[in-house]
C-alpha positions in Angstrom: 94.7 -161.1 16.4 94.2 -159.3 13.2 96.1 -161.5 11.6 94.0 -164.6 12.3 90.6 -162.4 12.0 91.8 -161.5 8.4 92.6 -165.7 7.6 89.3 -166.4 9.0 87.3 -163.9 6.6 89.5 -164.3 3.2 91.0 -167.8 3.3 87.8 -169.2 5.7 85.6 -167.8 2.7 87.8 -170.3 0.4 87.2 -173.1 2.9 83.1 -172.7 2.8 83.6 -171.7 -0.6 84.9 -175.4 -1.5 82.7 -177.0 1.2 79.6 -176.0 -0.2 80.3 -177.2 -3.4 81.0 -180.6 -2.1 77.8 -180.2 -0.4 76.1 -179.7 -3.4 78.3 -182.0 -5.5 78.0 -185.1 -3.2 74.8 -186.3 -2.6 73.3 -188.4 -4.9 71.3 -187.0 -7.4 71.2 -183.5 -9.5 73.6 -181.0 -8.2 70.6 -179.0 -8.9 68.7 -180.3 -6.2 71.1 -179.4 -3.3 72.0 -175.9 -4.8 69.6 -174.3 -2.0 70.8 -176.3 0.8 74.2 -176.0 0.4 74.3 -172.4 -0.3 71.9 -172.3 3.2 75.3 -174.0 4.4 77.7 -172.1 3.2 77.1 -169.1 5.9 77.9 -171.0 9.0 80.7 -172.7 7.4 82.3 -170.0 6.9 81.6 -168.9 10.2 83.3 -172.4 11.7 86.1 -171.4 9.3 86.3 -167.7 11.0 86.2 -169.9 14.3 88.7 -172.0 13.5 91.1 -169.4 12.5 91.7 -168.5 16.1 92.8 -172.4 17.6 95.8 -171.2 16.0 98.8 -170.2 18.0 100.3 -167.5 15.3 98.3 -165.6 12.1 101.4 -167.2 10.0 100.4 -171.1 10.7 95.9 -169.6 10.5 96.6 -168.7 7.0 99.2 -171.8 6.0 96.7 -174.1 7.6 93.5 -172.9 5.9 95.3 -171.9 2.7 96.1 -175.6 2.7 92.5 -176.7 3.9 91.0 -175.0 0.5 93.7 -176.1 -1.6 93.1 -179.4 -0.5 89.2 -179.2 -0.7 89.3 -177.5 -4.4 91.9 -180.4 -5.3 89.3 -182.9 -4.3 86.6 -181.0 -6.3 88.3 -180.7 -9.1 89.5 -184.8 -9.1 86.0 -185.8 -8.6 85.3 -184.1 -11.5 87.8 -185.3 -13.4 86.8 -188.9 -12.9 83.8 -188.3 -13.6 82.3 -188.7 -10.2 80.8 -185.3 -10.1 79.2 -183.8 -13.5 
């Protein structure tokens, strides 16, 4: 239990981390502009990340599967701005 608790809170933080920036990357517009609504966001999705750190069987496979989730996410942030997508 400990285990997944302690996914949810460091690697779950990554998670919302990443997610609110593509929150305030995303919609069109000045990333400026959704600064305050996606750092309003970023508190229950790390909270959903906490969550979802416990639909796992085993803390081994909580923090491979979110450690993968924010890689993932802060790989698609960082090729949207590579392209140019994102400023």
């Amino acid at each position: 239990m400990w285990g997944r608790a302690s996914a949810g809170i460091v690697v779950g933080f990554l998670v919302a981390a990443g997610l609110t920036g593509l929150v305030a990357w995303l919609p069109p517009g000045h990333w400026q502009a959704a600064l305050v609504p996606s750092l309003i966001a970023f508190i229950p999705l790390w909270m959903l990340a906490a969550i979802w750190a416990f639909s796992f069987r085993t803390a081994a496979r909580a923090w491979a599967l979110l450690g993968a989730s924010a890689a993932g996410i802060f790989l698609l942030l960082w090729l949207l701005r590579l392209s140019g997508a994102v400023q």
